[in-house]
Backbone bond lengths (Angstrom), bond angles and torsions (degrees), N, CA, C in turn:
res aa  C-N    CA-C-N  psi(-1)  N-CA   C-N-CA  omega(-1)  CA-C   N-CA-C  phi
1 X - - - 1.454 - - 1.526 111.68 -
2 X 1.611 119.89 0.74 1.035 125.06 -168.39 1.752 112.01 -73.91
3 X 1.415 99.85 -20.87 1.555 108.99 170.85 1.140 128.36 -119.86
4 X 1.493 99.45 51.99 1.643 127.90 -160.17 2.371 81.99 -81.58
5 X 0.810 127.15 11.94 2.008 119.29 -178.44 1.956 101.40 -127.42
6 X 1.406 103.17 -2.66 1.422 93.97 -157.03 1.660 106.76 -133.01
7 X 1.689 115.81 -15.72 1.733 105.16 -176.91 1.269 88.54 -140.06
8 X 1.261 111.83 144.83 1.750 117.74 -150.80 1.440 76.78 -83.11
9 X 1.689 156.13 -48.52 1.208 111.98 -157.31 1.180 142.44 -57.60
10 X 1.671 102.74 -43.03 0.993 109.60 159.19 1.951 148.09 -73.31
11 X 1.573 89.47 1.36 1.599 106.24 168.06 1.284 99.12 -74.23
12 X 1.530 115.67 -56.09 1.724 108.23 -174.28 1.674 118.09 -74.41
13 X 1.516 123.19 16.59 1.354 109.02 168.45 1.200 97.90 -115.54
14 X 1.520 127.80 -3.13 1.445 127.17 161.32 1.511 113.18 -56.28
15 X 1.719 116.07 -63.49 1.067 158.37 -129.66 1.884 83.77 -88.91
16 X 1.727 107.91 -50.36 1.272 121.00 153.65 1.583 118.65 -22.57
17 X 1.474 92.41 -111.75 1.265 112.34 159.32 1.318 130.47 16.78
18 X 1.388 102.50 -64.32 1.719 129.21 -142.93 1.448 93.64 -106.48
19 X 1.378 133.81 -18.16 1.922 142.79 162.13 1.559 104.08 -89.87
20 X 1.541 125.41 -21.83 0.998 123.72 -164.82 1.885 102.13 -78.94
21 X 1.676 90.32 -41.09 1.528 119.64 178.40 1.574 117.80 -38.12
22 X 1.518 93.47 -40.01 1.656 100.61 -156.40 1.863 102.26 -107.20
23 X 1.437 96.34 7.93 1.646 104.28 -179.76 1.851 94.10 53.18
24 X 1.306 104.47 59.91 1.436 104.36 159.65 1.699 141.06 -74.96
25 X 1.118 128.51 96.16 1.243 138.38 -126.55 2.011 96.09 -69.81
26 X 1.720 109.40 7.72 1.899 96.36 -157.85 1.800 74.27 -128.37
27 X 1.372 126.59 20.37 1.569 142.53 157.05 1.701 92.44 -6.61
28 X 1.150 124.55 -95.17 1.393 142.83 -152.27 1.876 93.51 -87.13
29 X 0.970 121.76 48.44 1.330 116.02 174.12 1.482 95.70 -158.13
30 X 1.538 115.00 -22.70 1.541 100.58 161.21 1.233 119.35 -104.10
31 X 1.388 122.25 5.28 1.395 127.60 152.55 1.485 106.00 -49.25
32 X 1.087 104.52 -75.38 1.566 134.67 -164.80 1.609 118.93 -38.16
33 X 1.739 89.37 -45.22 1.721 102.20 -179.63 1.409 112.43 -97.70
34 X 1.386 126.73 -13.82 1.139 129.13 171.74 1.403 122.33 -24.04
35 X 1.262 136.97 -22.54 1.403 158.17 -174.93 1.528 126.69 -94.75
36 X 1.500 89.74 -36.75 2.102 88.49 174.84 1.337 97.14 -31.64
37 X 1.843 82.43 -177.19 1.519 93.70 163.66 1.532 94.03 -141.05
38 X 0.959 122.40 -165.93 1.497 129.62 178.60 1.853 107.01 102.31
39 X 1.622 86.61 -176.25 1.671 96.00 -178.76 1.100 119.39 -66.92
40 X 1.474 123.49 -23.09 1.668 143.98 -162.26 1.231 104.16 -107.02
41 X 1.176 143.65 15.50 1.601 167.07 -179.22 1.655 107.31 -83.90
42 X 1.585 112.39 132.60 1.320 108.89 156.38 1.259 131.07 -48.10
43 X 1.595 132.15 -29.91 0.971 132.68 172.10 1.339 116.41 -73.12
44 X 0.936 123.59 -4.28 1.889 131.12 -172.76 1.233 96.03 -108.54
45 X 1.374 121.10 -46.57 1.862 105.92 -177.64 1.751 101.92 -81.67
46 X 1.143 126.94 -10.21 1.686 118.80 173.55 1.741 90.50 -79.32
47 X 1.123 124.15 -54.81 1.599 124.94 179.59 1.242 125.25 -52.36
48 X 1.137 120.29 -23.36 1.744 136.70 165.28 1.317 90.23 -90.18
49 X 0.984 151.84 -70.90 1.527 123.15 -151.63 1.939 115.24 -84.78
50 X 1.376 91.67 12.82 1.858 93.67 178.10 1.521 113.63 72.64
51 X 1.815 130.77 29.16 1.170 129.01 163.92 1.376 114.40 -102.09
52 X 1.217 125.51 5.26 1.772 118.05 154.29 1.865 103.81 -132.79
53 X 1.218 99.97 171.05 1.207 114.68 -164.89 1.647 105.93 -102.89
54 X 1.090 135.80 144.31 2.035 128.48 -149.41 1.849 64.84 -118.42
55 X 1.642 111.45 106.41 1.973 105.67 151.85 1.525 110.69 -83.43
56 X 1.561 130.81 -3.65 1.288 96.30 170.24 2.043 101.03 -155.69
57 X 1.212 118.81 -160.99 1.510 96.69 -143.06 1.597 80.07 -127.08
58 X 1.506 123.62 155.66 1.439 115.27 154.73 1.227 142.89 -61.76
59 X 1.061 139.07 29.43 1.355 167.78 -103.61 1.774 83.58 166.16
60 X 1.150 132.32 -48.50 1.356 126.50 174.73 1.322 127.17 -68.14
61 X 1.658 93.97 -65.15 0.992 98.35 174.68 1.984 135.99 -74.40
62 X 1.328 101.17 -1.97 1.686 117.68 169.27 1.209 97.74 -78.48
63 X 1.277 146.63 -44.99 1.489 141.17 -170.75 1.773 97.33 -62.35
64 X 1.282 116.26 -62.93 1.698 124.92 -156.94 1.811 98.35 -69.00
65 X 1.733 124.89 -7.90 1.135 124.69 152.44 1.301 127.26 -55.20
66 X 1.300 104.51 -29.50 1.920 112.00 -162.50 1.616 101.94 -142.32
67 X 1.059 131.89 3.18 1.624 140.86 156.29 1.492 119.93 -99.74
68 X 0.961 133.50 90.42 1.850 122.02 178.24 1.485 111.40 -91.22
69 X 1.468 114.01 116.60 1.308 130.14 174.88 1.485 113.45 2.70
70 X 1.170 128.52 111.58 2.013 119.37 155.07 1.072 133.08 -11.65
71 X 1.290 89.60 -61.67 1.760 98.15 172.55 1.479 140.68 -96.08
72 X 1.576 110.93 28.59 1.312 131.85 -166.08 1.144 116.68 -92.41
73 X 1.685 136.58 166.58 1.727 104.07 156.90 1.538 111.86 -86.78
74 X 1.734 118.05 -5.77 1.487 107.99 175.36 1.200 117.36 -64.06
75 X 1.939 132.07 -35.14 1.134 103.48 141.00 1.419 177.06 -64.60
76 X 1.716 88.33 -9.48 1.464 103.25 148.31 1.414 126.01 -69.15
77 X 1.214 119.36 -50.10 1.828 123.05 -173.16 1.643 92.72 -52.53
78 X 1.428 110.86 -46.44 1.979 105.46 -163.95 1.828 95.67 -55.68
79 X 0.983 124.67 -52.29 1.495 146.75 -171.20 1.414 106.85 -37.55
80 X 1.478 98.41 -50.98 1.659 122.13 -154.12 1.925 80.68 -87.61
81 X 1.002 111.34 -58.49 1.716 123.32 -143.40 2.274 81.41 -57.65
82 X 1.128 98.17 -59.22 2.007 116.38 -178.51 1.450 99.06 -42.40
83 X 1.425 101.02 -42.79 2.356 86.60 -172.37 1.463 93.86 -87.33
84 X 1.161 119.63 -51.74 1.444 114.28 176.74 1.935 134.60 -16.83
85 X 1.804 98.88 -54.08 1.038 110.84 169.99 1.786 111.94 -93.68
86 X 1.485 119.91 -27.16 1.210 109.67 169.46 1.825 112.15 -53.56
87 X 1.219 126.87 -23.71 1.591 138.43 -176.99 1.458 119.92 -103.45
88 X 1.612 116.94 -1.37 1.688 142.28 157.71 1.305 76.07 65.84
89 X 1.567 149.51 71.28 1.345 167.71 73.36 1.751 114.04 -3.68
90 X 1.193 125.44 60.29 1.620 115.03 159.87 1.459 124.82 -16.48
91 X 1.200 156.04 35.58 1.281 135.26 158.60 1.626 148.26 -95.28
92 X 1.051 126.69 178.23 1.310 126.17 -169.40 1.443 112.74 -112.55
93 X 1.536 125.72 138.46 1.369 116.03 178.34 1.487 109.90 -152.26
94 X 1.731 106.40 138.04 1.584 115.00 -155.21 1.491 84.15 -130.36
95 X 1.786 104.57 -166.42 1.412 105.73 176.37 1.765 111.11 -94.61
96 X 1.646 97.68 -7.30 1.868 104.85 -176.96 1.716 89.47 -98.91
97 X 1.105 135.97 -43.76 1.316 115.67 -174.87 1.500 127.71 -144.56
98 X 1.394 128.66 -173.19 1.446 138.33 178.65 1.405 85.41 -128.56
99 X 1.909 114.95 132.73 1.148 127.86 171.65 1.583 96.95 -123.37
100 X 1.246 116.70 119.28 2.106 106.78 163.63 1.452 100.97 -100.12
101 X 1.100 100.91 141.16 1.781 109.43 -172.88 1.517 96.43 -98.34
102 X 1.047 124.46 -76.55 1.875 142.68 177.08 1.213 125.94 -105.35
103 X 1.467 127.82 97.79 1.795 100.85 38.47 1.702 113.65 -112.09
104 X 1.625 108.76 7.03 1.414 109.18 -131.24 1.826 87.85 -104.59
105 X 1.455 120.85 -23.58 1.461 121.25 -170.10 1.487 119.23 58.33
106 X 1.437 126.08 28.12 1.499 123.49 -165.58 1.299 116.36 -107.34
107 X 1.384 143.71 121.59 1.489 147.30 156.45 1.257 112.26 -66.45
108 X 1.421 117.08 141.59 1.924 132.05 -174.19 1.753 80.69 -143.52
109 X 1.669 116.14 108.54 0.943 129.69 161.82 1.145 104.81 -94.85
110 X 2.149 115.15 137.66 1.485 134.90 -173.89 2.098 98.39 -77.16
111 X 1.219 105.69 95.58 1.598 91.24 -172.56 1.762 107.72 -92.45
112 X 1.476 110.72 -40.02 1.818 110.26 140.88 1.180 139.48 -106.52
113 X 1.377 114.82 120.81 1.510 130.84 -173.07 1.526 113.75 -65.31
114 X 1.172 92.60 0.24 1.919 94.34 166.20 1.217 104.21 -103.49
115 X 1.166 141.95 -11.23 1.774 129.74 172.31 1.298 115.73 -90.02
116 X 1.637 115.94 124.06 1.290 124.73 -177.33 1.164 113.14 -56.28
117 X 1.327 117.59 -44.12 1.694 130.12 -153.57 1.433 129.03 -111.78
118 X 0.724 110.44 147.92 2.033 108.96 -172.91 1.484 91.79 -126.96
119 X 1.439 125.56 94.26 1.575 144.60 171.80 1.472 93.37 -48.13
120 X 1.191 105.60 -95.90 1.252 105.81 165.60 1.578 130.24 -0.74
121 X 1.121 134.94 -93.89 1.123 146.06 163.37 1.718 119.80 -25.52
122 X 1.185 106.00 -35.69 1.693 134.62 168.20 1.374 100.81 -50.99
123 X 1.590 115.47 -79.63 1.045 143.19 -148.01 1.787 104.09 -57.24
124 X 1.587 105.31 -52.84 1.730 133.70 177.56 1.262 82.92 -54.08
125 X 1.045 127.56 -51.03 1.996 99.68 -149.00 1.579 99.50 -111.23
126 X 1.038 135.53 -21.53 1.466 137.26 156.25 1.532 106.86 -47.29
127 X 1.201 112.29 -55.36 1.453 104.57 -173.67 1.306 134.83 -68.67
128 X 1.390 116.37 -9.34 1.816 141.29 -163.40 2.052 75.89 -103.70
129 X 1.597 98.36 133.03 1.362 126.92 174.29 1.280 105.71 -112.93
């Protein structure tokens, strides 16, 4: 509970808690909404009144909307998904796999979720002009 201002789980079993405390009669409705987002959001009225701590700025968080980490596979799939259609390449892409439908019919199953990259998969569709 020591980072009851800084990791949303434990803000929302505070946030819990502390409606549960007062026999708050909208109990299961701030469970429920705890998650929006917007100005009218639990997290915006805990942020206006100074009970969590803001770790990063909008200016931050607008970049990590439209930038996906280096070393992720979402920046590979975005990478893959951009040449794919720049080369009118049919395929499909999840977080378990890369499917190319046309012309090539090939599956690249994700077998570790710690590797960004599918060489392979690179290589196939980089090379088709």
């Amino acid at each position: 509970m020591q980072l009851d201002r800084e990791v949303d789980w434990v803000i929302k079993k505070r946030t819990f808690d502390e409606a549960q405390n007062l026999n708050h009669p909208r109990l299961l409705e701030i469970d429920a909404s705890y998650h929006q987002l917007g100005d009218e959001s639990i997290y915006a009225e805990l942020l206006r009144n100074g009970k969590v701590d803001r770790l990063i700025t909008d200016d931050e968080i607008d970049y990590a909307m439209h930038h996906s980490p280096d070393t992720t596979r979402a920046k590979f799939r975005g990478r893959f998904v951009k040449l794919a259609n720049e080369r009118k390449i049919l395929c499909g892409v999840n977080w378990s796999y890369i499917q190319l439908y046309e012309p090539y019919q090939k599956l690249f199953l994700a077998t570790d979720p710690l590797k960004a990259e599918y060489e392979e998969a690179s290589g196939m569709i980089s090379s088709k002009k």
